[in-house]
DOZATI-368080 format. One record per atom (N, C-alpha, C, O): residue number from 1; atom name; x negated, y, z negated. Coordinates in steps of 0.2 Angstrom, whole numbers, plus 2048, in hexadecimal, padded with zeros to 3 digits. Layout:
N
+-----+----+-----+-----+-----+
|   i | at |   X |   Y |   Z |
+-----+----+-----+-----+-----+
| NUM | CA |   X |   Y |   Z |
...
+-----+----+-----+-----+-----+
***
This chain:
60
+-----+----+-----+-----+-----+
|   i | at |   X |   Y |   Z |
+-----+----+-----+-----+-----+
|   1 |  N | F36 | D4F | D2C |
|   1 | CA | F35 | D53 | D32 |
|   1 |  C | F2F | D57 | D31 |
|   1 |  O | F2E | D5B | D2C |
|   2 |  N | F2C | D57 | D36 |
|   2 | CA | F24 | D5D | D37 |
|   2 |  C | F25 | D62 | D3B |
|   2 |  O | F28 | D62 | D41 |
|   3 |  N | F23 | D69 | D37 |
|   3 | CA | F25 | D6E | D3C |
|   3 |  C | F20 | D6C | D45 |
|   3 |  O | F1D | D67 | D47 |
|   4 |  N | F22 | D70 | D47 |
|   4 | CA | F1E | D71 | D51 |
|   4 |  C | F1F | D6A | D53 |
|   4 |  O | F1A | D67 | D57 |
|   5 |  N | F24 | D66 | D51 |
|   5 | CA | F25 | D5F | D54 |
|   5 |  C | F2C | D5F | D59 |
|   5 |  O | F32 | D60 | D57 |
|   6 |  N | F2A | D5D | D5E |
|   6 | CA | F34 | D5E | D61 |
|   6 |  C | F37 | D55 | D5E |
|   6 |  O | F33 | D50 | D5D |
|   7 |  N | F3F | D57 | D5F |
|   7 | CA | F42 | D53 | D5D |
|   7 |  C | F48 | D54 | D62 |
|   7 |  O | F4A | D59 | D66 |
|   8 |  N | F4B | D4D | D61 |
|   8 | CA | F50 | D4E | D69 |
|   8 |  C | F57 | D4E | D61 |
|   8 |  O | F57 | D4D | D5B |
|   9 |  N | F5C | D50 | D66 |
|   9 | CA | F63 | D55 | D62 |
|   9 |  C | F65 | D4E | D5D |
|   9 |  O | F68 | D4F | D58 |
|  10 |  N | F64 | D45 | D60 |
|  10 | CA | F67 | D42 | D5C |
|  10 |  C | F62 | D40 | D55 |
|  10 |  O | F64 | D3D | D50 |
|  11 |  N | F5B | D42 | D57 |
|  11 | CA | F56 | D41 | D53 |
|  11 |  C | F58 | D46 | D4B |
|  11 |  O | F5A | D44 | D45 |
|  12 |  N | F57 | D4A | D4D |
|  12 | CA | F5B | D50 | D48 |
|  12 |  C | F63 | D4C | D45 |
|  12 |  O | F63 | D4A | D3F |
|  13 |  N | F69 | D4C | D4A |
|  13 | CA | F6D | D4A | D46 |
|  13 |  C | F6B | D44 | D40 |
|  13 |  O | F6D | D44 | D3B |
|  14 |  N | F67 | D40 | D44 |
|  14 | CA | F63 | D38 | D3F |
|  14 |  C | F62 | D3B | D3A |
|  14 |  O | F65 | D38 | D35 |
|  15 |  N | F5F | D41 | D38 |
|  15 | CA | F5C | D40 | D31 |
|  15 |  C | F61 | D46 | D2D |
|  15 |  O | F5E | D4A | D2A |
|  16 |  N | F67 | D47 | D2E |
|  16 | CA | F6D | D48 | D2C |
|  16 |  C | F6F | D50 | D2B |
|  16 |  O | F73 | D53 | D27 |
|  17 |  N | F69 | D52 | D32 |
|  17 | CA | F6B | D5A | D30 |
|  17 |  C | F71 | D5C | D34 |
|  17 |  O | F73 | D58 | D39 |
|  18 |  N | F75 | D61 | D33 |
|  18 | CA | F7A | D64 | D35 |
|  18 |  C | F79 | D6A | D36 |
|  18 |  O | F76 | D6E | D33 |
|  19 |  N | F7C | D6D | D3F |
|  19 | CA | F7B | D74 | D41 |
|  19 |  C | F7C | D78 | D3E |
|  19 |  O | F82 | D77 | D3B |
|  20 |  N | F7A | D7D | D3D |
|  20 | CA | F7E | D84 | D3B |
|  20 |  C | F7D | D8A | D3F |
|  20 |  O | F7A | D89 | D45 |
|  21 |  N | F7F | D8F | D3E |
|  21 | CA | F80 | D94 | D44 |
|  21 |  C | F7A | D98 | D43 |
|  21 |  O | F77 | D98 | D3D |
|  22 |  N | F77 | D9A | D4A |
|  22 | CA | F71 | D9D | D4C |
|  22 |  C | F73 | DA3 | D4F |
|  22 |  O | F76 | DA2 | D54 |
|  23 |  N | F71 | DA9 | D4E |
|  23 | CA | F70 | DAF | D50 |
|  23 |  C | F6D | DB0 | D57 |
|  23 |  O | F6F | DB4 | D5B |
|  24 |  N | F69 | DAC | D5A |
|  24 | CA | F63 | DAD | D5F |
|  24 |  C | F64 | DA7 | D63 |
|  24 |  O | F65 | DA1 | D61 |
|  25 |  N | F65 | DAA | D6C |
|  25 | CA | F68 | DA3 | D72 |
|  25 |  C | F62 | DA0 | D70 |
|  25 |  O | F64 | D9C | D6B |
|  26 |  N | F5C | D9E | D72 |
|  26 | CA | F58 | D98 | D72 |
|  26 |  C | F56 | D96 | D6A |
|  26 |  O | F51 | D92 | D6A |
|  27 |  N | F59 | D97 | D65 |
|  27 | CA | F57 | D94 | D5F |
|  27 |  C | F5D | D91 | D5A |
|  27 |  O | F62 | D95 | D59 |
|  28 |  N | F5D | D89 | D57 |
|  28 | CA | F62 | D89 | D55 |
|  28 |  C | F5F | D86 | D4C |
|  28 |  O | F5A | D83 | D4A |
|  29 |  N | F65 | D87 | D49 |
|  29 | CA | F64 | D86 | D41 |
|  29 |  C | F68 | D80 | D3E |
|  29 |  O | F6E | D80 | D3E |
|  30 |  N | F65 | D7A | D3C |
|  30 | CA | F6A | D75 | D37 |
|  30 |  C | F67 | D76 | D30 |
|  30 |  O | F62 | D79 | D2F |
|  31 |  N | F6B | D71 | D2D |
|  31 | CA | F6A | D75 | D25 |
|  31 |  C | F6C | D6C | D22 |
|  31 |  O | F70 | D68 | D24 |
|  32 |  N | F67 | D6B | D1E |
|  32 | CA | F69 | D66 | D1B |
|  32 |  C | F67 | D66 | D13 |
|  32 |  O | F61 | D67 | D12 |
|  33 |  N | F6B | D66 | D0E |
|  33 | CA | F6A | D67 | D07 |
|  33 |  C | F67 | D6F | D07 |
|  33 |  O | F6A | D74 | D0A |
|  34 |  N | F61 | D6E | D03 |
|  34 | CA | F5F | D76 | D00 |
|  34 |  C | F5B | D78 | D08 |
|  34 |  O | F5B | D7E | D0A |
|  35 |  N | F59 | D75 | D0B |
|  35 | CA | F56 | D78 | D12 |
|  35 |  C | F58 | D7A | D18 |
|  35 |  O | F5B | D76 | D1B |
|  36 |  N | F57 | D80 | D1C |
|  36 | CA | F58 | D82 | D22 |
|  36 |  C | F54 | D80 | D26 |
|  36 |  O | F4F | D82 | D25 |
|  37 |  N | F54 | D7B | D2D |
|  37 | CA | F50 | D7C | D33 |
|  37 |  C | F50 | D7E | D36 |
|  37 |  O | F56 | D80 | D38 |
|  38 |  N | F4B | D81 | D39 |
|  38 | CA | F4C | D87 | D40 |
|  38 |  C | F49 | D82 | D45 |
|  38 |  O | F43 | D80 | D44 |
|  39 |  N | F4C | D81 | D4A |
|  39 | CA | F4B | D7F | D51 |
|  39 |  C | F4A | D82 | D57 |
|  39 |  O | F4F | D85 | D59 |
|  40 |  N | F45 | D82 | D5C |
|  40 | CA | F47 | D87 | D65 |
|  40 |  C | F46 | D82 | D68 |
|  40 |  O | F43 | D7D | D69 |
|  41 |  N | F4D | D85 | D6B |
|  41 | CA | F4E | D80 | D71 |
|  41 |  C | F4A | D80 | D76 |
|  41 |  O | F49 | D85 | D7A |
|  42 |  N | F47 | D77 | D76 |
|  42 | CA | F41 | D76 | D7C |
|  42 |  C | F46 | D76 | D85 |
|  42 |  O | F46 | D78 | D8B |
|  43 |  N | F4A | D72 | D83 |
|  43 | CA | F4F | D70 | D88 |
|  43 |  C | F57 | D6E | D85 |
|  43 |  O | F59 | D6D | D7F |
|  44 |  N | F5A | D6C | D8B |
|  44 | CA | F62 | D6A | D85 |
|  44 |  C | F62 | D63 | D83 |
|  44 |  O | F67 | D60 | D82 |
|  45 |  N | F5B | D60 | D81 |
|  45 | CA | F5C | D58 | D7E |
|  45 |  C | F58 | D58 | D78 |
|  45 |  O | F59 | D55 | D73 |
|  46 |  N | F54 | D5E | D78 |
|  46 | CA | F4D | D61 | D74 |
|  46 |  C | F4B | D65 | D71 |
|  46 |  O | F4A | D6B | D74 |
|  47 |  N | F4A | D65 | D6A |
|  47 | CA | F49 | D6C | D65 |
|  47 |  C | F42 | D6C | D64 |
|  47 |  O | F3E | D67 | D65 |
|  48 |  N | F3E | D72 | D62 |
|  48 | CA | F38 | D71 | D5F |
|  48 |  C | F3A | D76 | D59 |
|  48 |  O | F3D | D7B | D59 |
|  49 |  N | F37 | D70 | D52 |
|  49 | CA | F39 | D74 | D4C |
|  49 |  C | F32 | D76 | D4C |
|  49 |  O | F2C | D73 | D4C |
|  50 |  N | F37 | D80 | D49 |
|  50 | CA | F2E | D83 | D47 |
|  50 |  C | F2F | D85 | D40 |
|  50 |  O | F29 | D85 | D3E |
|  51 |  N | F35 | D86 | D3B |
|  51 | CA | F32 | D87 | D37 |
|  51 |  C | F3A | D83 | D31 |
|  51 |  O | F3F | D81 | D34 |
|  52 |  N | F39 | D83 | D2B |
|  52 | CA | F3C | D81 | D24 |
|  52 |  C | F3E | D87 | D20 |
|  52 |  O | F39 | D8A | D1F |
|  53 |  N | F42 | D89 | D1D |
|  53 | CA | F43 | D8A | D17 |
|  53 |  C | F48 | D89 | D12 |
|  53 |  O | F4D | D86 | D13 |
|  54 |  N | F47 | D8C | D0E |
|  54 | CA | F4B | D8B | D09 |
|  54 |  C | F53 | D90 | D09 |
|  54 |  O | F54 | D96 | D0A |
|  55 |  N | F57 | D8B | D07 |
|  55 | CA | F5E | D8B | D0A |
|  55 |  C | F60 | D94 | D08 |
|  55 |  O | F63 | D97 | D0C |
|  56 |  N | F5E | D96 | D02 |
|  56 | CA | F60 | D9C | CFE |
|  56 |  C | F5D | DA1 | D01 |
|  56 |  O | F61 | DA5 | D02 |
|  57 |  N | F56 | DA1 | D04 |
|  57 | CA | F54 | DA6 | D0A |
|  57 |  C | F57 | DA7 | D0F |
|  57 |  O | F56 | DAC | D11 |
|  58 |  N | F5A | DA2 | D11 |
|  58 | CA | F5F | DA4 | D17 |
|  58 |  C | F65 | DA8 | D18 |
|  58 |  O | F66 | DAC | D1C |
|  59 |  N | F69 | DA7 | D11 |
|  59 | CA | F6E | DAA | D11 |
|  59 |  C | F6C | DB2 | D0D |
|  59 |  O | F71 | DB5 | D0C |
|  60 |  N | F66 | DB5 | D0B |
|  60 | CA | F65 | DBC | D08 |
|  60 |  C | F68 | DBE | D0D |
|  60 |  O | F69 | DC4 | D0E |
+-----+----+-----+-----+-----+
***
């Protein structure tokens, strides 16, 4: 996955990430292995990922 790229909700599911809970209405987070994505919602079929990290940053 490339950051500033939209991706439609089943494209995401394809490469086997899983939601997690997001603090913030237009942005959503899935997590797969050691990595968190951060996603903003373009519309409800379309995310654009803006950024990656590492799964331990997320939870400090």
């Amino acid at each position: 996955m490339e950051v500033n790229t939209t991706y439609s909700i089943e494209d995401i599911r394809q490469f086997g990430l899983f939601e997690g809970a997001a603090n913030r209405e237009n942005a959503k987070v899935f997590i797969k292995g050691d990595k968190v994505y951060f996603f903003e919602t373009i519309d409800n079929e379309h995310l654009r990922l803006y950024t990656i990290i590492n799964k331990k940053s997320f939870f400090l």
